[in-house]
N, C-alpha and C positions, 0 to 999 in steps of 0.2 A: 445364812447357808455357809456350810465351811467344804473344806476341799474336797473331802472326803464323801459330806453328802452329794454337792455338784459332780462327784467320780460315777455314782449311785445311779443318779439321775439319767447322767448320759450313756454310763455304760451299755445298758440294753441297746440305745438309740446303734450307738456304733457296731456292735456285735449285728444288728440288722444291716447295719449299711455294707457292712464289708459281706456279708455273706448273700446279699439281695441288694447290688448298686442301684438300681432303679425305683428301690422306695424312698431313697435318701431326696430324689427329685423332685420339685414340686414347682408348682405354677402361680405364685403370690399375683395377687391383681389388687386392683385399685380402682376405682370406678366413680365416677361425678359427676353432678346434674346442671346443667347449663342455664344461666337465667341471664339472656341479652338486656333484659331491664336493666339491670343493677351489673353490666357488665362483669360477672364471676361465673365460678365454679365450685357449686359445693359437694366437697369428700365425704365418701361413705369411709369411714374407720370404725372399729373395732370401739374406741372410746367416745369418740365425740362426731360431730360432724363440721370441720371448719370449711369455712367460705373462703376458695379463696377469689382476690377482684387484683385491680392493679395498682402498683404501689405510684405512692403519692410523688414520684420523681416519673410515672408514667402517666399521672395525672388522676391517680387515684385520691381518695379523703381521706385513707388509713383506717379506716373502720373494717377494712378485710383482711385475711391472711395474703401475704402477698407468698407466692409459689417459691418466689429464690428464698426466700426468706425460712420457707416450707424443708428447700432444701436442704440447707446448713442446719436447720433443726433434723434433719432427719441423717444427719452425718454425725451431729453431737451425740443425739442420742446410743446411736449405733456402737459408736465408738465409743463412750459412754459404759455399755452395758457391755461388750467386749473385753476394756479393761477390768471392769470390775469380776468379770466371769475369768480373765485370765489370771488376776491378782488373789483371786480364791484359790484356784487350782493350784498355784506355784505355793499357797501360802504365804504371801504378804498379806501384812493389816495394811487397808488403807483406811487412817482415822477421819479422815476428810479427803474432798477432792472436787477439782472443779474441770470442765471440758468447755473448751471456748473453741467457735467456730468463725470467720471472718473470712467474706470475699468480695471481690472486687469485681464493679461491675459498669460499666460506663451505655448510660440508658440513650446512649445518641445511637449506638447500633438498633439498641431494638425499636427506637419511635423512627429508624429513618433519616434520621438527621445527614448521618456521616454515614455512607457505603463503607469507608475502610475502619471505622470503629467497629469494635467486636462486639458479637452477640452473643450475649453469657459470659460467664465469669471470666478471668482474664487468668486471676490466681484467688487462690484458697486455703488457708491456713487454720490447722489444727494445733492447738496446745491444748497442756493438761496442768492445773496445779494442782498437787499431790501432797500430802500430808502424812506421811509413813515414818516407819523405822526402818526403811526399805535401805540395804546398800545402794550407792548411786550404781553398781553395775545390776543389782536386782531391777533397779527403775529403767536401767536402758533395756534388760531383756524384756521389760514386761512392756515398753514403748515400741520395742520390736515386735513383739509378738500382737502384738494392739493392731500395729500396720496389719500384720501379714493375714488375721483374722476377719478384721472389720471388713462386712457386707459391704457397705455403702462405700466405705473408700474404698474398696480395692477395684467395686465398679467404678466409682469416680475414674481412678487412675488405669482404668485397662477396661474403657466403655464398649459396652456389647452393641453390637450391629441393632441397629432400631430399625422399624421400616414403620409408616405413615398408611393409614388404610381407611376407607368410609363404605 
C-alpha cells in the first residue's frame, strides 16, 4: 500500500468522523474462558485463540502465554503498525524494520513476597530498528508521530479509569 492508496482508504473513514463524532466510537472487548485446572485463561481473538497461564517466575511450565508477556506484544504490534501506517503516509520507504518491546517486572509484588515490591511493570521500553533512506529528521518525525498515534501506548502512558465488576 503507498500513501496515496492508505489517503483513499481513510479518507471516507474521516469525512464520517468529522461530520457524525459518535460513529468514530466503538466499544473493542476482549473476552476468555477460565480453566482453574490448568490454572489459565484462554482469548477469544479474531486469529487464534492463545492460552494464557502464569509464567514460570510465578511458577508456571511456560507451555502458556503469559498476559505481561501478552502485553508488550500487544504494544509491539500496535506500534508496529502505526509506524508502518505513518511512514506510508509521509512517504518513507522503510526497507526493513524491527519493533522491540521490553519491561521490567519484579514477581515478588505479585506472589506476595515483598508488600513494597511493585505490581506490574516498573518501566517499559519501546525501540525501533529502521532501515530507510529516511533523513534522521524524517525518522524523528515519524518516531514522533508513532508516539502521538499509537493505541496502546498512548493508553499505557495516560491509563483510563478501569473499574472491577462480577
Amino acid at each position: 500500500m503507498d500513501a496515496e492508496q492508505l489517503r483513499a482508504q481513510q479518507a471516507p473513514l474521516k469525512l464520517q468522523y468529522k461530520s457524525d463524532p459518535d460513529s468514530a466510537k466503538w466499544v473493542l472487548k476482549a473476552e476468555g474462558s477460565l480453566h482453574q485446572s490448568r490454572i489459565s485463561c484462554q482469548i477469544e481473538t479474531g486469529a487464534s485463540k492463545p492460552e494464557a497461564g502464569l509464567h514460570p517466575a510465578a511458577g508456571g511450565d511456560g507451555s502458556l502465554a503469559c498476559s505481561g508477556d501478552m502485553l508488550l506484544e500487544s504494544l509491539a504490534a500496535c506500534a508496529g503498525v502505526t509506524l508502518t501506517a505513518v511512514a506510508t503516509a509521509l512517504g518513507i520507504t522503510l526497507n526493513k524494520g524491527t519493533v522491540h518491546v521490553e519491561g521490567d517486572l519484579d514477581f515478588r509484588g505479585t506472589l506476595g513476597v515483598n508488600k513494597e515490591a511493585p505490581i506490574g511493570f516498573s518501566a517499559i521500553r519501546l525501540s525501533f530498528d529502521i532501515d530507510s533512506n529516511a533523513t534522521p529528521e524524517q525518522l524523528a518525525s515519524l518516531l514522533k508521530l508513532t508516539e502521538r498515534y499509537c493505541v496502546i501506548y498512548q493508553t499505557l502512558c495516560n491509563p483510563p479509569k478501569i473499574s472491577v465488576q462480577s
